[in-house]
N, C-alpha and C positions, 0 to 999 in steps of 0.2 A: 330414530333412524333417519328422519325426513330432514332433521337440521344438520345431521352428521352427514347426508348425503351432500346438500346444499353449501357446508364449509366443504367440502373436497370440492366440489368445481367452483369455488372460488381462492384458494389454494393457487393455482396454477395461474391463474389472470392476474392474481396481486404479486406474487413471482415475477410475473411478467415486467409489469411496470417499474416495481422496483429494480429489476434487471436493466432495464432503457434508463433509469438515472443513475444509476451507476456505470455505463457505458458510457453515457456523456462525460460522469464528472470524471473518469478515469482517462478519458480522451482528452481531457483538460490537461492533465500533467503531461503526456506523452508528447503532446504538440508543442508545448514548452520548450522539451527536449530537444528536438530535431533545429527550431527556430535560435539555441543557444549561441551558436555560431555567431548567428548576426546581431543578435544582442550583444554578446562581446566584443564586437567591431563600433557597433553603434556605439555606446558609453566607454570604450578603449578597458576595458576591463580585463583582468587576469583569469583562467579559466574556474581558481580559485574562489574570486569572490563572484564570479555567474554564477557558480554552483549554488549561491545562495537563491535564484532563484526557484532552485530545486528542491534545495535541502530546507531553506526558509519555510515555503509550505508544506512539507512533510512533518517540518516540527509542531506546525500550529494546525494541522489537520492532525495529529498524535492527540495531541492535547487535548483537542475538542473532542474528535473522537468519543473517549472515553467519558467524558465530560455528559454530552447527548446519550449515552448507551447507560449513564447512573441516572441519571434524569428518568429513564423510559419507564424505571419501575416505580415512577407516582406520574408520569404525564403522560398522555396517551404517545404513541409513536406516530401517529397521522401531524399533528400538533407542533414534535421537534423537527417533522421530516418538512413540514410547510416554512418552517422557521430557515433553517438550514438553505433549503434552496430556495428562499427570498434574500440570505444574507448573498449565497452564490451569485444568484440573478443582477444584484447588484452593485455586487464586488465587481462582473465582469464586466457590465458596463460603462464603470469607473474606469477600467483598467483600457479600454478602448482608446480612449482620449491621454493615457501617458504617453510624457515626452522626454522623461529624466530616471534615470534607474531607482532611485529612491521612493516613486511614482509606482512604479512599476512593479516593485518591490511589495509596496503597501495594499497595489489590488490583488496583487497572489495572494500574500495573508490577508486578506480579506475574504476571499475564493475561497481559501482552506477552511475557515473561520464554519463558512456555511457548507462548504463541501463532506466535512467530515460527517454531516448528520448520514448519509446516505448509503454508504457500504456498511459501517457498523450496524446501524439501525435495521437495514435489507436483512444482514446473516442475523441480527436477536431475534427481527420476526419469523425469519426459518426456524429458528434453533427454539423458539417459544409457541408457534402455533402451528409450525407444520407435524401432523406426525411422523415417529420414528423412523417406520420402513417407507416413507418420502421422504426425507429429509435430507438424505446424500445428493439425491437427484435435483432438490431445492437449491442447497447451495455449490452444487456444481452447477448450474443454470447461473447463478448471481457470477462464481465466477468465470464460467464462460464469458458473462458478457464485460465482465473484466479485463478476462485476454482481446475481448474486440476491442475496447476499448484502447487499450495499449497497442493494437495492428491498426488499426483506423488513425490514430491521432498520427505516428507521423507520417501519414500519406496524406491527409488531411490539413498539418500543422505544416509540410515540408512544399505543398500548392501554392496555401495562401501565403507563408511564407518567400515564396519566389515570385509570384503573378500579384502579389499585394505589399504585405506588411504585415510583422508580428503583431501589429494591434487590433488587427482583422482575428486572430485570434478567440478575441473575445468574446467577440459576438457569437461565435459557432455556440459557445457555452448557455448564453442567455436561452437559448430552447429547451433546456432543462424546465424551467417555470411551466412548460405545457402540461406536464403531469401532474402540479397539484388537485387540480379538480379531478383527475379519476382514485390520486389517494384518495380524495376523502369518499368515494363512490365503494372503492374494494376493502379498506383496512378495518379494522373495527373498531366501533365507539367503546373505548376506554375510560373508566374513569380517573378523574385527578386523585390522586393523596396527597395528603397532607406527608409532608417532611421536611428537612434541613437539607442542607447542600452545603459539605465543605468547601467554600469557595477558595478560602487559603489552602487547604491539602493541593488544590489544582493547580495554585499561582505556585506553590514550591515544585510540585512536578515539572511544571511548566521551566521553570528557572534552574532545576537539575539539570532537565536535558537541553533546553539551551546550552547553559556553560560546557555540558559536556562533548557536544557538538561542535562549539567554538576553539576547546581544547583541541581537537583532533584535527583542525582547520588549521591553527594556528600555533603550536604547541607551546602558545604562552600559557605559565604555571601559575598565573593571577586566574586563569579561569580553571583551574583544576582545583585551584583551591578555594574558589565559591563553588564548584560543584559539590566537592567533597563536605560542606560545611552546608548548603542545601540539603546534598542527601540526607546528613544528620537531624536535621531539621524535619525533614520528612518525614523520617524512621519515626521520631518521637511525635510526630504529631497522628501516625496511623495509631499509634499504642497508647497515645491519652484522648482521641476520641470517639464519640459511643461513636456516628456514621460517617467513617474517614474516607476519602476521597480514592484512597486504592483499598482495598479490604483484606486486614493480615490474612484471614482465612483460605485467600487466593496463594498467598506468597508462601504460605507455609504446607503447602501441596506441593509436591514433590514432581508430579506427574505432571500436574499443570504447569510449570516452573521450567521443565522438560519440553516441555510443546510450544512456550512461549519464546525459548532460546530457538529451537529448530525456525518456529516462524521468522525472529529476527535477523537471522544469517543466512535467510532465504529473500527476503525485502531487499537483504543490504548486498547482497549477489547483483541481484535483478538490477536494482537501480545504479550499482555503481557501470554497469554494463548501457544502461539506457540514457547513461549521461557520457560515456567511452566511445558509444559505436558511433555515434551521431559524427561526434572530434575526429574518431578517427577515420572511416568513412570520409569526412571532407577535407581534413588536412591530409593524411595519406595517400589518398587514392582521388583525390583532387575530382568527387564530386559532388552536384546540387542540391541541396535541401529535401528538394523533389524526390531526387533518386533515392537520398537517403532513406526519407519513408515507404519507398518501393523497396529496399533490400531489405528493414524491418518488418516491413507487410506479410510476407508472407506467414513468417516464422509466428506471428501470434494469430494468423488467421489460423492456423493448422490449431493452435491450442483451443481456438474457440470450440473449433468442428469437436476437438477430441474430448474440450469440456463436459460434451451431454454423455461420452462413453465411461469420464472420470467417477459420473454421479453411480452410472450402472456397477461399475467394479468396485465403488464403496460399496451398496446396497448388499450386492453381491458376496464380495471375501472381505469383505470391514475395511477399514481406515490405517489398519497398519502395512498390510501390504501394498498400500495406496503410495502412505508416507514412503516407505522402500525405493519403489520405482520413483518416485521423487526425487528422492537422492542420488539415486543412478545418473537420472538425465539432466543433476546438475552438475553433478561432476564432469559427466561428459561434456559437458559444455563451455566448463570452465577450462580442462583439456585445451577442447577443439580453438576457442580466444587464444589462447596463453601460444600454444604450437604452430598453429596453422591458418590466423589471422591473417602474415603478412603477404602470404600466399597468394592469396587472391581477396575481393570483395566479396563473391559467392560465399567463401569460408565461414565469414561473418552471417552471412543468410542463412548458412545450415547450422552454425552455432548456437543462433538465436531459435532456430526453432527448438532445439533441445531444453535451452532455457526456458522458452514460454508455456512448453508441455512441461516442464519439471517444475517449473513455479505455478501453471494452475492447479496439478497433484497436490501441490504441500499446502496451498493453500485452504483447497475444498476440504482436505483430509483430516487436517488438524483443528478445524473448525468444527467440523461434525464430531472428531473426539472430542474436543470440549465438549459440547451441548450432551455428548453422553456419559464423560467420567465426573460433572460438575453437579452437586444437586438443582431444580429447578430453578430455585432461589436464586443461583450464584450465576447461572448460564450468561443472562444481559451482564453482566459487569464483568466475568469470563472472556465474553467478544470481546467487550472492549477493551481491556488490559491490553488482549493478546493483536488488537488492533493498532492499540497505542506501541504496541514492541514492535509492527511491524512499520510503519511508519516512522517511529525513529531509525531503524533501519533501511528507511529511504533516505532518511537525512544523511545517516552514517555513510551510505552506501555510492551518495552524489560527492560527500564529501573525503572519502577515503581512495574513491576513484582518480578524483583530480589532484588532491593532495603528493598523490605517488604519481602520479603523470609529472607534477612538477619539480621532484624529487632531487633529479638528475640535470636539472638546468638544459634540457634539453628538451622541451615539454613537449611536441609534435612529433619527436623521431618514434621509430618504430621499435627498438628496444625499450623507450621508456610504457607506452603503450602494454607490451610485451609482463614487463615489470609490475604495471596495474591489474592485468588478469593472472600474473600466477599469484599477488596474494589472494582471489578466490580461490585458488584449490585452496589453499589452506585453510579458508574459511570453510571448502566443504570437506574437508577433511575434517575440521570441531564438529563441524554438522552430524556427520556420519556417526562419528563416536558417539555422540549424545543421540543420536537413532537409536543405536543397538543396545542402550541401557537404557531408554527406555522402552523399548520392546521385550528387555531382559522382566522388566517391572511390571510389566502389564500383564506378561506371562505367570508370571509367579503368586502373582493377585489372582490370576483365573485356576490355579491349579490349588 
């Protein structure tokens, strides 16, 4: 009783911490965002190829990701989480001193590189040591500090950005490093195992969703056809090795499969929207960095506050009528952009709140159903599959946003804009339907 007492108040402290790195590193991309503008003037670049540097680290934060979350179950997690945020630490002090987009480029994926140890890593330690009836409350805490993160960076990113320099940036990130000395004070000594690590299964993952990404950027057919011939490559190498780099056992869960599409077309909402509002916000409504991150602000402050209420109503009526109201307040959201964007700037503010309460629902919800429909075994490589869908669906999402902004040779107007949020309904319209069949499934498994 006395050590069971002892892991419950320590529970909520390592929660804690791991919630403050993952608020910084998620304020790291956000800040990006808002600073896009001036990057694109600075190196004269097309909104196109800035997007990369959104979609660029989303790809290789996917990658690693999952990478770090297969590692966890033979290396302690204090171990990859110390690794991760000294690659971070480093990348962003490199990334200070660019002066060339190419520069600039290479400290983001470097950032990503170490960034991705720390959300993935935060939800398998919920989803592996917290107990069940905590565990809603766990990972709505991680992504509450999630949604601050994304409300903090561009009020933060959109200051330094005006009062300084995107390279000021950086820095804010390097305070991440402060927290390694209390991981290794809160998390537990883990032992190493001995294993293999498909390094090649990772590098073809890696090189699918590359090409695939680059397809949809570009719609040159040289890179759909190293996609398509990666993917292959893939496929046969999960099926001819004993410990493959994604694990068929995942892919052939039907339910899981289900939760990982819901996540993807939720990531890829959010970000095509967090790379949209910033552009249009400044080219439409013709204002500063600054303001930009104040018209954001609010709308993810509100998700943060509703985060801690997200975790009670999981606890409470489960995870499906979490996912539910998820989908509601993103469609509404994709709505309120698509209609009544051009209307005012406000519009934007109260669109985005709907978005950042409906993406910290779907994100806290379908994490906690993993860690409950996966057996113990599967839960770490579970997160991070389903981490790695979501992050390429930032890539997707940076990149499908500007892609259709440029569409109409008319990249700035307010039609074209218009044109980039209604394919989100669509998007949440697939979303919805794959809602309700899997809720049809869940259902039918419990009866």
């Amino acid at each position: 009783m006395h050590t069971s007492q002892a892991e419950s108040s320590v529970y909520p402290k390592t929660i804690l911490v791991l919630s403050i790195a993952v608020w910084l590193t998620v304020m790291n991309t956000t800040m990006f965002n808002v600073a896009l503008p001036d990057v694109l003037d600075e190196f004269s670049l097309a909104p196109s190829e800035g997007a990369w540097i959104v979609s660029g680290y989303s790809i290789v934060l996917a990658i690693f990701t999952i990478a770090y979350t297969r590692l966890s179950d033979y290396i302690p997690i204090r171990n990859l989480l110390t690794i991760g945020i000294m690659i971070f630490g480093c990348s962003s002090i490199l990334g200070f001193f660019a002066d060339t987009f190419p520069w600039l480029l290479a400290a983001r994926v470097g950032q990503a590189a170490g960034a991705a140890a720390i959300p993935g890593l935060s939800m398998v330690f919920a989803g592996r040591f917290v107990p069940i009836h905590r565990r809603g409350r766990a990972m709505a805490m991680i992504a509450s500090a999630s949604s601050l993160g994304f409300g903090l960076g561009p009020v933060v990113g959109g200051t330094i950005t005006d009062f300084l320099n995107w390279n000021y940036l950086f820095i804010v990130t390097v305070f991440v490093m402060a927290v390694i000395p209390l991981l290794f004070l809160l998390l537990p000594n883990q032992e190493t195992k001995k294993a293999s690590f498909d390094l090649l299964g990772g590098l073809l993952t890696g090189g699918a969703v590359t090409s695939f990404l680059l397809f949809v950027s570009t719609f040159e057919f040289l890179f759909l056809g190293a996609f398509a011939l990666l993917a292959v490559m893939l496929a046969w190498r999960i099926t001819h090795t004993e410990i493959p780099f994604i694990q068929p056992e995942l892919l052939a869960n039907r339910g899981y499969r289900l939760i990982v599409y819901l996540s993807y077309i939720g990531f890829t909402l959010h970000f095509a929207l967090l790379v949209l509002m910033p552009l249009m916000i400044g080219q439409v409504f013709d204002l500063s960095a600054t303001k930009v991150g104040l018209i954001i602000f609010p709308g993810a402050m509100l998700s943060a506050v509703a985060a801690i209420y997200v975790g009670r109503l999981i606890d409470e009526y489960g995870n499906i009528r979490v996912m539910l109201l998820s989908q509601i307040l993103l469609m509404i959201s994709a709505l309120i952009f698509t209609f009544l964007s051009p209307l005012s700037v406000y519009m934007i503010m109260i669109g985005y709140m709907f978005t950042s309460f409906g993406f910290s629902s779907l994100s806290s919800s379908t994490t906690n159903e993993i860690s409950r429909i996966l057996p113990k075994e599967q839960v770490a490589t579970g997160i991070g599959m389903k981490q790695l869908s979501q992050f390429v669906g930032s890539a997707s999402g940076a990149v499908l946003g500007t892609t259709i902004l440029e569409w109409r040779n008319a990249t700035y107007s307010v039609s074209s804009f218009q044109w980039a949020y209604a394919s989100l309904i669509i998007l949440m319209t697939l979303s919805t339907i794959l809602f309700f069949v899997y809720r049809k499934r869940a259902q039918s498994l419990l009866s």
